[in-house]
PQR file with spaces between the fields and no chain letter, atoms N, CA, C, O and H, PARSE charges and radii, in Angstrom:
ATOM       1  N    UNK     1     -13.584   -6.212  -15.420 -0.4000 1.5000
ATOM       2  CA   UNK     1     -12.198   -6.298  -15.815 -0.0000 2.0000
ATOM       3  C    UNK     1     -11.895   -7.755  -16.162  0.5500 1.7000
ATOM       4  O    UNK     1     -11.983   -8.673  -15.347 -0.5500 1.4000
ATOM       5  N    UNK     2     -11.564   -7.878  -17.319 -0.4000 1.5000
ATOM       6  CA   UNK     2     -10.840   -9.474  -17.669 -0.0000 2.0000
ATOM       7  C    UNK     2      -9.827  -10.031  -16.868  0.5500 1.7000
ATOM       8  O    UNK     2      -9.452   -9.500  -15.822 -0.5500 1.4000
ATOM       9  H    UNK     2     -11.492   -7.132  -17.981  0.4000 1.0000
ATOM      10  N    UNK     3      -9.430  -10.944  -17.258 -0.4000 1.5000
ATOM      11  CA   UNK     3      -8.436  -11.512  -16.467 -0.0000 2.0000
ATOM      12  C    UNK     3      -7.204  -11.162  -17.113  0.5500 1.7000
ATOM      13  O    UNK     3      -6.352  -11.519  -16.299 -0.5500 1.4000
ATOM      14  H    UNK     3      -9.735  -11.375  -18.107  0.4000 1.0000
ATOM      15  N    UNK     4      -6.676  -10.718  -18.006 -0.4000 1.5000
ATOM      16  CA   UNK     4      -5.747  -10.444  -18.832 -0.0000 2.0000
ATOM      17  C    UNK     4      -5.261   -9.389  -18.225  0.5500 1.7000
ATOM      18  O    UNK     4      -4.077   -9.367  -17.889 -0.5500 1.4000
ATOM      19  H    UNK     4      -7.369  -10.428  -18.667  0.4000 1.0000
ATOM      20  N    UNK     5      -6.312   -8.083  -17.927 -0.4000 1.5000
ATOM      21  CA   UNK     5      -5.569   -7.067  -17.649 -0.0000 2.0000
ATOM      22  C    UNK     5      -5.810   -6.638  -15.918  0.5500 1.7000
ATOM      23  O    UNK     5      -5.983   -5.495  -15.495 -0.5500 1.4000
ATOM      24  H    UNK     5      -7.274   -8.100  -18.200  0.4000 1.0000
ATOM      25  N    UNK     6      -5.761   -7.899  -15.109 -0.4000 1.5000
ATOM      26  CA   UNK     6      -5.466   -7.701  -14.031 -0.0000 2.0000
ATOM      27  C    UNK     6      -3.996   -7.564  -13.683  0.5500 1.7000
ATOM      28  O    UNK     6      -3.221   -7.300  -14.603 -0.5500 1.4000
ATOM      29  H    UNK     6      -5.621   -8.827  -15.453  0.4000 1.0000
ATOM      30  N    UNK     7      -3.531   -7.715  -12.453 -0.4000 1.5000
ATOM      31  CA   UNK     7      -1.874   -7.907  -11.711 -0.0000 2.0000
ATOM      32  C    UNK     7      -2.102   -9.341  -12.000  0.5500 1.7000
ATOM      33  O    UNK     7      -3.092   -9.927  -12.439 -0.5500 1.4000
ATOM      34  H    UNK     7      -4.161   -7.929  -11.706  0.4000 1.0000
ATOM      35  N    UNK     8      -1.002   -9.727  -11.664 -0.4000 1.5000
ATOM      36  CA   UNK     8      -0.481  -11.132  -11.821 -0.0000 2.0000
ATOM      37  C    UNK     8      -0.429  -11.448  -10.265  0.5500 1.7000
ATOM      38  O    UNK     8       0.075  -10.508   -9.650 -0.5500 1.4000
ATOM      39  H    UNK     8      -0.198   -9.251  -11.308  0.4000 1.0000
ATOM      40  N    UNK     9      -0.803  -12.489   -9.478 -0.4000 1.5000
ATOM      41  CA   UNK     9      -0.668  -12.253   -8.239 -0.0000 2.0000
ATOM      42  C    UNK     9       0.591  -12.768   -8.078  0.5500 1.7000
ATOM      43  O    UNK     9       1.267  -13.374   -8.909 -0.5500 1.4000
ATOM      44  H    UNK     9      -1.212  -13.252   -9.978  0.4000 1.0000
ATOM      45  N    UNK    10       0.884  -12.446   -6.814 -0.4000 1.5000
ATOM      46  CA   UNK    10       2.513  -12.911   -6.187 -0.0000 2.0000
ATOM      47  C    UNK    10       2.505  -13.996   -5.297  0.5500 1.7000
ATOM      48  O    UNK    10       1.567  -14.063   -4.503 -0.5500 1.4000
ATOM      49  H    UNK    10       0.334  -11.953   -6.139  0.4000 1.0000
ATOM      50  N    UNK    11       3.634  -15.114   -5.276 -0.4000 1.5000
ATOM      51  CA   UNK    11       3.357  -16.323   -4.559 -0.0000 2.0000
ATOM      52  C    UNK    11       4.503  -15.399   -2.878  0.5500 1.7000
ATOM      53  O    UNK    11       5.014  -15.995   -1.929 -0.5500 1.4000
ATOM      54  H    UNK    11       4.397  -15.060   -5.920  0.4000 1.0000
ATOM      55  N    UNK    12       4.506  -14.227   -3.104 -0.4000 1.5000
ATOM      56  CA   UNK    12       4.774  -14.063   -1.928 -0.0000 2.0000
ATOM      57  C    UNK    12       4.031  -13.535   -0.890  0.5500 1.7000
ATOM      58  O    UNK    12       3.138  -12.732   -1.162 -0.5500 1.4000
ATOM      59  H    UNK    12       4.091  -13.743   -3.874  0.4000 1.0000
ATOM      60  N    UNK    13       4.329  -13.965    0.656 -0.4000 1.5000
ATOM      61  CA   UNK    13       3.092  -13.311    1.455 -0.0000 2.0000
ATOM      62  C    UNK    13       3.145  -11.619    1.511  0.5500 1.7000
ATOM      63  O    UNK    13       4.046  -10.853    1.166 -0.5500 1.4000
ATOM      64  H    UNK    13       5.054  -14.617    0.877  0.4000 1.0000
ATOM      65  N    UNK    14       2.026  -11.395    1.995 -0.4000 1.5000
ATOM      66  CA   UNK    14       1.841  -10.015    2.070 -0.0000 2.0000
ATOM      67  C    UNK    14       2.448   -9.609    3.502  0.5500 1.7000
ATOM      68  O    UNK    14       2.347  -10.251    4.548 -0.5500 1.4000
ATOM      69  H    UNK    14       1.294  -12.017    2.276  0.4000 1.0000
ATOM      70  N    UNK    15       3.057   -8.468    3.305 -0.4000 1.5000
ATOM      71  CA   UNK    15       3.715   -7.967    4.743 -0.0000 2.0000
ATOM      72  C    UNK    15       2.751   -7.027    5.118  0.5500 1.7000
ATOM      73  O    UNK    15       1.714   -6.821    4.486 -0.5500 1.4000
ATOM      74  H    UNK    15       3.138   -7.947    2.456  0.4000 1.0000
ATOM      75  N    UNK    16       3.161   -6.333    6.365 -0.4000 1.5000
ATOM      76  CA   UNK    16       2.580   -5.837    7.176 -0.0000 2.0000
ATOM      77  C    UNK    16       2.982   -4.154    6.807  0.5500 1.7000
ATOM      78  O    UNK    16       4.141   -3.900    6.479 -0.5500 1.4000
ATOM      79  H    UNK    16       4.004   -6.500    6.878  0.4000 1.0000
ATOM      80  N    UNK    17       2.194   -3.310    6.867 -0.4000 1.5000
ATOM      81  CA   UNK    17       2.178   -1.768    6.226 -0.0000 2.0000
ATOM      82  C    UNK    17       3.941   -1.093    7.780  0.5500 1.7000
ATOM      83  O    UNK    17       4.690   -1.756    8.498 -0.5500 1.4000
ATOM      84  H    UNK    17       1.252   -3.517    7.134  0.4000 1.0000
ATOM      85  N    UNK    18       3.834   -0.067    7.620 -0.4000 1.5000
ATOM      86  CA   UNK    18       4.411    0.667    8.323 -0.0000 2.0000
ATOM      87  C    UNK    18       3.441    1.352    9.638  0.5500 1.7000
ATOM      88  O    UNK    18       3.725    1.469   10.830 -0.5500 1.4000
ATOM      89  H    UNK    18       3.226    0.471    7.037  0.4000 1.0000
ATOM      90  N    UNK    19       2.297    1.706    8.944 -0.4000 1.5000
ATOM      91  CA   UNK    19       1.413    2.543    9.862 -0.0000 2.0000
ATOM      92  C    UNK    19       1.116    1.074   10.693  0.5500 1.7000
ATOM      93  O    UNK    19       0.854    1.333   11.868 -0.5500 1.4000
ATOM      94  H    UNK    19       2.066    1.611    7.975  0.4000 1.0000
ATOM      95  N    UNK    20       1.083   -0.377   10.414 -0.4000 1.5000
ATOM      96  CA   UNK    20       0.811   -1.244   11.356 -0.0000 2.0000
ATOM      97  C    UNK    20       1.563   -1.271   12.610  0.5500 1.7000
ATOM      98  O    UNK    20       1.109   -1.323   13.753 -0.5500 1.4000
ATOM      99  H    UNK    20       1.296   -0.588    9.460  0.4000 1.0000
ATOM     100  N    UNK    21       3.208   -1.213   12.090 -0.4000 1.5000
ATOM     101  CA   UNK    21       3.954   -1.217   13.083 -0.0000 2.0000
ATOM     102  C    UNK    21       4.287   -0.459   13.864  0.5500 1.7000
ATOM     103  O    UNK    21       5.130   -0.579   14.753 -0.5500 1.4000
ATOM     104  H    UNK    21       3.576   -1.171   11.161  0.4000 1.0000
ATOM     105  N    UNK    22       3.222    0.955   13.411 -0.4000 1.5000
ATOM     106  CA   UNK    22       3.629    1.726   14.080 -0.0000 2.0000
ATOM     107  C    UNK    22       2.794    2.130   15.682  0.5500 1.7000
ATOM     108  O    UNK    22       3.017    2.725   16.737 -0.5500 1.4000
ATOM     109  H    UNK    22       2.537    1.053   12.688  0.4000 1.0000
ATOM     110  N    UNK    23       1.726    1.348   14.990 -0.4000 1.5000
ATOM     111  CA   UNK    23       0.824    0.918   16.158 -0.0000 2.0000
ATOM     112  C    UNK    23       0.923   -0.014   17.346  0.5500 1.7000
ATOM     113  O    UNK    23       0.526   -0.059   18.510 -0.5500 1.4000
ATOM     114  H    UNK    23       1.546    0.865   14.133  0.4000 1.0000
ATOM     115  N    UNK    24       1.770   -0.867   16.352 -0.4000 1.5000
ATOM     116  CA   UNK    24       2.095   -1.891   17.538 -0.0000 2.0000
ATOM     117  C    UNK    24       3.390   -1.137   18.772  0.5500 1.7000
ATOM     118  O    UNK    24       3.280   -1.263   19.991 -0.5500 1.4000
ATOM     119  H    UNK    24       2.092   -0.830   15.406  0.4000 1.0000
ATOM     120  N    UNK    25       4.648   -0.312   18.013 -0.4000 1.5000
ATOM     121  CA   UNK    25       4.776    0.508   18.627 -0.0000 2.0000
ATOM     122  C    UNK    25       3.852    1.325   19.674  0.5500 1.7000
ATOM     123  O    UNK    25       4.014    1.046   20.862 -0.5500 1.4000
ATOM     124  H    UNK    25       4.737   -0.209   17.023  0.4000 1.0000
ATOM     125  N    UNK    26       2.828    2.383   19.307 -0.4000 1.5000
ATOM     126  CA   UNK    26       2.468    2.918   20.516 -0.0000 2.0000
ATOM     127  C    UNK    26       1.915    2.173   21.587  0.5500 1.7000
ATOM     128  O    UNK    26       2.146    2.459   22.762 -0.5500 1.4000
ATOM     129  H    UNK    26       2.696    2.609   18.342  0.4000 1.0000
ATOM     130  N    UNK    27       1.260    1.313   21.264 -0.4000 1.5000
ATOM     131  CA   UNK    27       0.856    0.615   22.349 -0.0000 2.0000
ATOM     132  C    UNK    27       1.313    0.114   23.582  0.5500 1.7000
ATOM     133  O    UNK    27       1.032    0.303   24.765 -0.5500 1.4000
ATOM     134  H    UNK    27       1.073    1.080   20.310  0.4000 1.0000
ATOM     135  N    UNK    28       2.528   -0.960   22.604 -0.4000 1.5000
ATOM     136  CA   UNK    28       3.561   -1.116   23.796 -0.0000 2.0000
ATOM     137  C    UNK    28       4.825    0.165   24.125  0.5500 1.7000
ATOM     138  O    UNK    28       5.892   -0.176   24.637 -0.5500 1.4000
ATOM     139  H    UNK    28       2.756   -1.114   21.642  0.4000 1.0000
ATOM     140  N    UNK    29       4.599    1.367   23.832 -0.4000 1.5000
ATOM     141  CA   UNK    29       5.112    2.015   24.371 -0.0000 2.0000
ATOM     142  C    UNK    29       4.237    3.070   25.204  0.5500 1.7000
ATOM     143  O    UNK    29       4.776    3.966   25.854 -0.5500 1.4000
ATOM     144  H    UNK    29       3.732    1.644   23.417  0.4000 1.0000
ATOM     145  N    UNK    30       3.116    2.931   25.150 -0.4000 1.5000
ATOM     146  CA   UNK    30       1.844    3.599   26.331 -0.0000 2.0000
ATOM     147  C    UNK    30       2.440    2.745   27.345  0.5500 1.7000
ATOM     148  O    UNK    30       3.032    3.165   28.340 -0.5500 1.4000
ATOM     149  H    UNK    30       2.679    2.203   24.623  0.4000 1.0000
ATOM     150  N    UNK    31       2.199    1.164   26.954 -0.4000 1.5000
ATOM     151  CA   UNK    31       2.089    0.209   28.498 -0.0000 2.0000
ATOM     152  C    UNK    31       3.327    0.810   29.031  0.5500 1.7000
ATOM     153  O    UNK    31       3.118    1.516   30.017 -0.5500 1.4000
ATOM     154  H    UNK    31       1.719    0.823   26.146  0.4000 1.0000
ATOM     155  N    UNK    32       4.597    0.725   28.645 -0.4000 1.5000
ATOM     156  CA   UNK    32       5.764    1.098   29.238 -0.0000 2.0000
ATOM     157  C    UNK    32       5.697    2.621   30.035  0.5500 1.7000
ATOM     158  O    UNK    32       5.896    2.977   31.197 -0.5500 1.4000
ATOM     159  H    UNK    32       4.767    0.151   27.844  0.4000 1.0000
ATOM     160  N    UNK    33       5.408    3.135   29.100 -0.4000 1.5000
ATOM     161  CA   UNK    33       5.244    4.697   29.963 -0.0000 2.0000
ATOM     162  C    UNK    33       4.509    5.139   30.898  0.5500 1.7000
ATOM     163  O    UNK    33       4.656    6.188   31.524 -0.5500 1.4000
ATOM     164  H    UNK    33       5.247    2.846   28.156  0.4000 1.0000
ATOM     165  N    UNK    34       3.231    3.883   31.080 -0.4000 1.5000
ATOM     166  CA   UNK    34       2.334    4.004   32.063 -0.0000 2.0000
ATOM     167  C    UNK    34       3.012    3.477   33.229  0.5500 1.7000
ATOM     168  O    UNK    34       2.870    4.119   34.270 -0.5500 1.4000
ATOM     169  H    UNK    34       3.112    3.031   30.571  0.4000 1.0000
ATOM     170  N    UNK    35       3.629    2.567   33.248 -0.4000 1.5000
ATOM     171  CA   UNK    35       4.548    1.316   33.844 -0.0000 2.0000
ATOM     172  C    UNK    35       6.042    2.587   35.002  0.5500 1.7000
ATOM     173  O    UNK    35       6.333    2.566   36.198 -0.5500 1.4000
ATOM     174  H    UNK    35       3.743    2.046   32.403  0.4000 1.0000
ATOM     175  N    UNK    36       6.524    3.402   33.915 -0.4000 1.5000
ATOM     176  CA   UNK    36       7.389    4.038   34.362 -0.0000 2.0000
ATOM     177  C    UNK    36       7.153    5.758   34.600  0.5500 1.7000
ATOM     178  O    UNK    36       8.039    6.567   34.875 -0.5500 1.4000
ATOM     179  H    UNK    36       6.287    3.419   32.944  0.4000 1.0000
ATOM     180  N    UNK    37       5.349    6.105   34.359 -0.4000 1.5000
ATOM     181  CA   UNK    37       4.843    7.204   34.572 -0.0000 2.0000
ATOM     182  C    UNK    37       5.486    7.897   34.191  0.5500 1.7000
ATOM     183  O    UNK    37       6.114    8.608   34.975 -0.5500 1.4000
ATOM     184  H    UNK    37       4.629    5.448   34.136  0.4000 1.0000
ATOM     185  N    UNK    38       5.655    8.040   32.734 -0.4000 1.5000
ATOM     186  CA   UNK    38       5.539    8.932   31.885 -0.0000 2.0000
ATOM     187  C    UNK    38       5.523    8.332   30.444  0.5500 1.7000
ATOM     188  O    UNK    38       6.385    7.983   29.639 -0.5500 1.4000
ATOM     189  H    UNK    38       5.145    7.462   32.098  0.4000 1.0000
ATOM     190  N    UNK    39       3.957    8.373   30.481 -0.4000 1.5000
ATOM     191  CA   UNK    39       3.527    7.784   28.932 -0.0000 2.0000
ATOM     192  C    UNK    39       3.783    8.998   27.639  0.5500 1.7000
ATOM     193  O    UNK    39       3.380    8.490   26.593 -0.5500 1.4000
ATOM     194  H    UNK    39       3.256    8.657   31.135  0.4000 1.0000
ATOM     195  N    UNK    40       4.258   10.255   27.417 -0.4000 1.5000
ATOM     196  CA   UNK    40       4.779   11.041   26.751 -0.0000 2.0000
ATOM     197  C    UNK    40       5.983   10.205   26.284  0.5500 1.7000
ATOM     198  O    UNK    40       5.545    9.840   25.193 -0.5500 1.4000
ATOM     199  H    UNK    40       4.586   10.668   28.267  0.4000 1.0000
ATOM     200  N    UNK    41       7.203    9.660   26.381 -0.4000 1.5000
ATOM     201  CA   UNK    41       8.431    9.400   26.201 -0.0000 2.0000
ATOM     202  C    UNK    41       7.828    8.236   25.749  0.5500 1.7000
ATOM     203  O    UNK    41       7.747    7.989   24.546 -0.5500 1.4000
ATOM     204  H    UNK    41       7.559    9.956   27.267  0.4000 1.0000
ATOM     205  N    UNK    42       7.316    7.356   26.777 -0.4000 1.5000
ATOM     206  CA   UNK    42       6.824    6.060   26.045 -0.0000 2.0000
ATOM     207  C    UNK    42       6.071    6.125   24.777  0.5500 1.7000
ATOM     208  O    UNK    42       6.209    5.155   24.032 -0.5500 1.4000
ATOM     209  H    UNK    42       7.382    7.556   27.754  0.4000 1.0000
ATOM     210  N    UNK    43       5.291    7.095   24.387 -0.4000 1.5000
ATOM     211  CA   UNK    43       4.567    7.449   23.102 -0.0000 2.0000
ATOM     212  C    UNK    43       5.879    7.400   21.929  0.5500 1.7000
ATOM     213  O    UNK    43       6.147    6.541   21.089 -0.5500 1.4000
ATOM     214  H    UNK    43       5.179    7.883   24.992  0.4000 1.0000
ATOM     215  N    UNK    44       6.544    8.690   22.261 -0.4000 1.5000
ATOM     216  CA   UNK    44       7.731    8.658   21.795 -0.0000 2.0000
ATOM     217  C    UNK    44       8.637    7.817   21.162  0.5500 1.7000
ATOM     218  O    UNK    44       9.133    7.871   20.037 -0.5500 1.4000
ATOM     219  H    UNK    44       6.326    9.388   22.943  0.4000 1.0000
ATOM     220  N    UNK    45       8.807    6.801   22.343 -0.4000 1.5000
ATOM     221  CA   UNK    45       9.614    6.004   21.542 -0.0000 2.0000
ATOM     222  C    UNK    45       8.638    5.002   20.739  0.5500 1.7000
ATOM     223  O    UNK    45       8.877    4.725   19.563 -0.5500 1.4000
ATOM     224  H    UNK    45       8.404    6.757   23.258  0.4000 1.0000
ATOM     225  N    UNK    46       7.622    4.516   21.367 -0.4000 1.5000
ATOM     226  CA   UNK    46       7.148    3.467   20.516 -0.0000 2.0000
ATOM     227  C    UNK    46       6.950    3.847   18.790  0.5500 1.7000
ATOM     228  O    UNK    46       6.803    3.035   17.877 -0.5500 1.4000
ATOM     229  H    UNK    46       7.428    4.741   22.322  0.4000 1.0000
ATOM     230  N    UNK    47       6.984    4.793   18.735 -0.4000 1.5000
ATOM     231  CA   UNK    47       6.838    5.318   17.319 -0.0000 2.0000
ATOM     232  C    UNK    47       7.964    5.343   16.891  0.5500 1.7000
ATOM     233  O    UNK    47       7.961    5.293   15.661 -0.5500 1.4000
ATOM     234  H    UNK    47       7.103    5.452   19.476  0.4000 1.0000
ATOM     235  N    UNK    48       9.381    5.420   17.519 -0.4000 1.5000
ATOM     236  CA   UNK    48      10.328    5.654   16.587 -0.0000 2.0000
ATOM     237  C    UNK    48      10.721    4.266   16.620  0.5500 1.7000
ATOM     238  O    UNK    48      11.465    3.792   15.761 -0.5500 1.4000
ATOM     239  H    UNK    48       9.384    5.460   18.518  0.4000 1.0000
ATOM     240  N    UNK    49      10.246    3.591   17.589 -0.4000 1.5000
ATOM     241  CA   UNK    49      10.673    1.697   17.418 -0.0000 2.0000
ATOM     242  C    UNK    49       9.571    0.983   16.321  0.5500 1.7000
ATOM     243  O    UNK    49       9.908    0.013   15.641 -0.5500 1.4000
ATOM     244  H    UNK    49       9.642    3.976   18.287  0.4000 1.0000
ATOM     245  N    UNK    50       8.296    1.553   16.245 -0.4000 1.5000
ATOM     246  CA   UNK    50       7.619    1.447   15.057 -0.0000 2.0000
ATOM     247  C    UNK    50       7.910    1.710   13.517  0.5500 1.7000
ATOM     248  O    UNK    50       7.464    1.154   12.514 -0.5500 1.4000
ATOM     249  H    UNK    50       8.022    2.340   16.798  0.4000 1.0000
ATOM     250  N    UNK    51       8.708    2.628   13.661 -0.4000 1.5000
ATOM     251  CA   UNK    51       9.130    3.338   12.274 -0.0000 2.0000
ATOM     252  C    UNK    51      10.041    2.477   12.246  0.5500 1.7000
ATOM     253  O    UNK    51       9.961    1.677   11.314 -0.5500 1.4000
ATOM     254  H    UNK    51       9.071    3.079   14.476  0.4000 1.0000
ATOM     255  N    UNK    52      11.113    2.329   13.139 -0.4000 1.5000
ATOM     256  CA   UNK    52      12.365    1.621   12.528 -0.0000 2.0000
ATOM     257  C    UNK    52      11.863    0.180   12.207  0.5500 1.7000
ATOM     258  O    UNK    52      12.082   -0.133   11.037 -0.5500 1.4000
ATOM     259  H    UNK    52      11.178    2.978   13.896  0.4000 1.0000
ATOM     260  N    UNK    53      11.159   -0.905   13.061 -0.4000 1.5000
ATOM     261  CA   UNK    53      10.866   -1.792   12.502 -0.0000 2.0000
ATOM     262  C    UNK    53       9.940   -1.885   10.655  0.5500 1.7000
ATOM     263  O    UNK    53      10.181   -2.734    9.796 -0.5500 1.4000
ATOM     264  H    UNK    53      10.981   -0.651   14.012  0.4000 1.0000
ATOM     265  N    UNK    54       9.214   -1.065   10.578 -0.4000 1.5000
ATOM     266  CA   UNK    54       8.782   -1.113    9.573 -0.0000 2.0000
ATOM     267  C    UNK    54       9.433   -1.231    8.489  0.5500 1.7000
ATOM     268  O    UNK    54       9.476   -2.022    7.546 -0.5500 1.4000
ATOM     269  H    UNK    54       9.019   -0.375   11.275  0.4000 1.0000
ATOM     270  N    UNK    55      10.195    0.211    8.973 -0.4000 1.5000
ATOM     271  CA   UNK    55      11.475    0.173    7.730 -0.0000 2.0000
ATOM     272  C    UNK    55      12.148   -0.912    7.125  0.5500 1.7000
ATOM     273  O    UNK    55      12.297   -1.165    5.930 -0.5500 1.4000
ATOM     274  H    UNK    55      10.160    0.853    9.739  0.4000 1.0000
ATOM     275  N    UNK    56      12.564   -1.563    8.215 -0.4000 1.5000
ATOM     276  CA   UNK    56      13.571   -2.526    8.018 -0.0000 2.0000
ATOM     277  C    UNK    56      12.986   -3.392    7.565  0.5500 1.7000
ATOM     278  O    UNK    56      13.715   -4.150    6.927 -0.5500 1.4000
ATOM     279  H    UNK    56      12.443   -1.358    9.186  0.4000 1.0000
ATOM     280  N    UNK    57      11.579   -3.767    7.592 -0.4000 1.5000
ATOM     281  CA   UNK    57      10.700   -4.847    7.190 -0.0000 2.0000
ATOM     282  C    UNK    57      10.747   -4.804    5.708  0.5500 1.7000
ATOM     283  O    UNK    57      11.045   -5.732    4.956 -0.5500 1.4000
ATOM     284  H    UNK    57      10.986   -3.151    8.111  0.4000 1.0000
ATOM     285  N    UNK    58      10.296   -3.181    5.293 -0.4000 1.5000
ATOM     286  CA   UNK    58      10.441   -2.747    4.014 -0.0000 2.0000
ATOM     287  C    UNK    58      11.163   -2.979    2.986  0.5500 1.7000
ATOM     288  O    UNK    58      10.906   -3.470    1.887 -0.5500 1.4000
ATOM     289  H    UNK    58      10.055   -2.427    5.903  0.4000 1.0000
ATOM     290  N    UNK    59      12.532   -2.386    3.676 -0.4000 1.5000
ATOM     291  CA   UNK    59      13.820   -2.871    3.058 -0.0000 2.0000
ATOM     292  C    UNK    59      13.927   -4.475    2.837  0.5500 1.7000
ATOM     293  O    UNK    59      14.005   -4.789    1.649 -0.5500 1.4000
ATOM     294  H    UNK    59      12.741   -1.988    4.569  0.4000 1.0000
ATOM     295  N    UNK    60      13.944   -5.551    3.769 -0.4000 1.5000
ATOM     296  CA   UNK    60      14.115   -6.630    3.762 -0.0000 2.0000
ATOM     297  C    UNK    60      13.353   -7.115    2.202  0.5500 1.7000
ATOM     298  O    UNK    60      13.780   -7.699    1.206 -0.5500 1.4000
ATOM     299  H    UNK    60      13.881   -5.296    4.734  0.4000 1.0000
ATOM     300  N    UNK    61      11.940   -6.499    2.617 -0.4000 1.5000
ATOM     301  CA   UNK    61      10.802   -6.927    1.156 -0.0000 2.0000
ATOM     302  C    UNK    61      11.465   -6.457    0.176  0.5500 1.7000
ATOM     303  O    UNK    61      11.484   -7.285   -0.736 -0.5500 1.4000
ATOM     304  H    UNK    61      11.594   -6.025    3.426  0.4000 1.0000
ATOM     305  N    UNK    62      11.848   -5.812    0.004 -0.4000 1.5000
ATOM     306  CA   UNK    62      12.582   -4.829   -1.332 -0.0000 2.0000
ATOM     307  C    UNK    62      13.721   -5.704   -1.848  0.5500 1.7000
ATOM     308  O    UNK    62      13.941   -5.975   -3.028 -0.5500 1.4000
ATOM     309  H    UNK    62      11.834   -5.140    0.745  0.4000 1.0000
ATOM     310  N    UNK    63      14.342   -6.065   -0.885 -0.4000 1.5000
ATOM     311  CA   UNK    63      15.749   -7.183   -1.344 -0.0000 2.0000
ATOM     312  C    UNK    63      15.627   -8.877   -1.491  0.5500 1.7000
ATOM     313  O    UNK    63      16.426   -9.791   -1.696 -0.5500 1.4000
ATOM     314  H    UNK    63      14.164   -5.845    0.074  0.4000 1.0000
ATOM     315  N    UNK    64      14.441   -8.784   -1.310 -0.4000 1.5000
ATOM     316  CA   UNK    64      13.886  -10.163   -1.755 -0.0000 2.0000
ATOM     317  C    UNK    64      13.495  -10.759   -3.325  0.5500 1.7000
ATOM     318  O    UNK    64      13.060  -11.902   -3.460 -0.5500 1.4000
ATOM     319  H    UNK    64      13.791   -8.042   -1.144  0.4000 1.0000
């Protein structure tokens, strides 16, 4: 492939996916649920505190 018909790169940094944060979510929501014995809820939420951070990460990138 030439250089012509590559992307143009971006001088902005690269963010972090959704499925990342969503990991970082479960994790620290295992430790918590292990912590308060019941890692089910803690699963739970860490994913929906994963999703929402992502999102918002998303959005932020989008309005930049």
């Amino acid at each position: 492939m030439s250089n012509e018909q590559k992307e143009p790169e971006s001088n902005k940094p690269q963010t972090q996916s959704m499925g990342y944060w969503m990991a970082i979510g479960v994790a620290i929501g295992v430790a918590l649920g292990a912590a308060f014995d019941n890692v089910g809820a803690g699963i739970a939420i860490g994913i929906a505190v994963g999703t929402a951070i992502g999102a918002a990460q998303k959005q932020r990138d989008k309005n930049e």
